[in-house]
C-alpha positions in Angstrom: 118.9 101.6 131.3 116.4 103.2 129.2 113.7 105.7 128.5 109.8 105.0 129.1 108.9 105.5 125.3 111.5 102.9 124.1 109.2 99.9 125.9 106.3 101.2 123.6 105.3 99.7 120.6 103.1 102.6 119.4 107.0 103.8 119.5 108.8 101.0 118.3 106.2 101.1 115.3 106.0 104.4 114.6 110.3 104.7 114.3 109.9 101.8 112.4 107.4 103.7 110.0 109.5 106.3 109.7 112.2 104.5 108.3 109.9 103.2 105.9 108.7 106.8 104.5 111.9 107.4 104.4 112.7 105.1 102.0 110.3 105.3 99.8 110.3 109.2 99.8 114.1 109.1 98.6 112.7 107.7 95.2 110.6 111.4 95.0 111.8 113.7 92.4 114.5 116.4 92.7 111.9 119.3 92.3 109.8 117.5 95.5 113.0 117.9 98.1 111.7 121.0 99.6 108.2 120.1 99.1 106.5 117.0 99.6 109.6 115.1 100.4 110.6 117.1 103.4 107.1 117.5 104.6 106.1 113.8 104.9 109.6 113.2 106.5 108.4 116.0 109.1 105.3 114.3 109.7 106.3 110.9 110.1 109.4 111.8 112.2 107.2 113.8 114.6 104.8 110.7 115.2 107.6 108.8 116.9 109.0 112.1 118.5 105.2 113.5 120.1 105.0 109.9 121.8 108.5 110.2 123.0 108.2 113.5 124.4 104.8 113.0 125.7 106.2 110.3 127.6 108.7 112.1 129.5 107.7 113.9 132.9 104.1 114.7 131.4 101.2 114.0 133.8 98.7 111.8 131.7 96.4 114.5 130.2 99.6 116.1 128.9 100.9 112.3 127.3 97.0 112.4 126.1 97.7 115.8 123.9 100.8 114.7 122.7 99.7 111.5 121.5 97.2 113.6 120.0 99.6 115.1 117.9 101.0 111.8 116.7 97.7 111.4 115.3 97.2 114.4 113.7 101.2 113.6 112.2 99.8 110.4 111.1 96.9 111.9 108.9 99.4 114.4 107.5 101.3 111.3 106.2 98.2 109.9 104.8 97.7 113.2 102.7 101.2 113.2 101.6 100.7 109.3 100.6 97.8 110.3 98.2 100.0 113.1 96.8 103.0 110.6 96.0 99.8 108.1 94.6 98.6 111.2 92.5 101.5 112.6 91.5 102.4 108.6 90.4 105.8 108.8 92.6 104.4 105.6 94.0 102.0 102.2 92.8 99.2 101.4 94.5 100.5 98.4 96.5 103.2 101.0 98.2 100.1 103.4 98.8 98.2 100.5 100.5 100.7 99.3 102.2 101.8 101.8 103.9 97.9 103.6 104.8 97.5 100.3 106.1 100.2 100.2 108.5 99.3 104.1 109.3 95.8 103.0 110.2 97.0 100.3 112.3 99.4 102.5 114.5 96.6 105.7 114.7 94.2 102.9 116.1 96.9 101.5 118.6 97.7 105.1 119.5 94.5 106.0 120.4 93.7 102.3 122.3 96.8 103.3 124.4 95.4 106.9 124.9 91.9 105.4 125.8 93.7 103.4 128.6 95.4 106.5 130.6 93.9 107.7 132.9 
């Protein structure tokens, strides 16, 4: 058995993503944990957890809004990104590397959203 939003990759991905913020976000500075630390964890967390909750027992224009909201979560961790880049908590290459695989997953989010109905 299992849930509907486990067969997804825009899910698989976006758990897999936020394994990988929280990763890097462990190397953030003491002074961050209640700051920027805890706040891209929120964002990224709530990517994987909109789709999943979107996906249970929603009609389609309610899945449509929730994926929405991954979105949105997924711009939030893009702000954060350039924060950690700024605040030189990360290199480049982790920046790039990760708003790459952001802009990958916001663009198959929304090509699965397009294909509801």
């Amino acid at each position: 058995m299992s849930f509907k939003f486990e067969k997804l990759i825009i899910w698989q991905d976006s758990m897999s993503f936020g394994e990988i913020i929280f990763k890097i976000s462990s190397g953030f500075p003491k002074d961050e944990t209640f700051n920027l630390t805890s706040q891209i964890r929120r964002a990224v967390d709530s990517i994987a957890l909109n789709i999943s909750e979107g996906s249970i027992l929603q009609s389609n224009p309610e899945f449509k809004r929730f994926l929405g909201y991954s979105i949105r979560s997924i711009a939030e961790v893009i702000t954060c990104l350039y924060k950690a880049k700024n605040r030189n908590y990360i290199d480049n290459f982790v920046f790039e590397e990760n708003y790459n695989f952001a802009y990958k997953l916001m663009n198959h989010i929304i090509a699965f959203r397009n294909k509801l109905t």
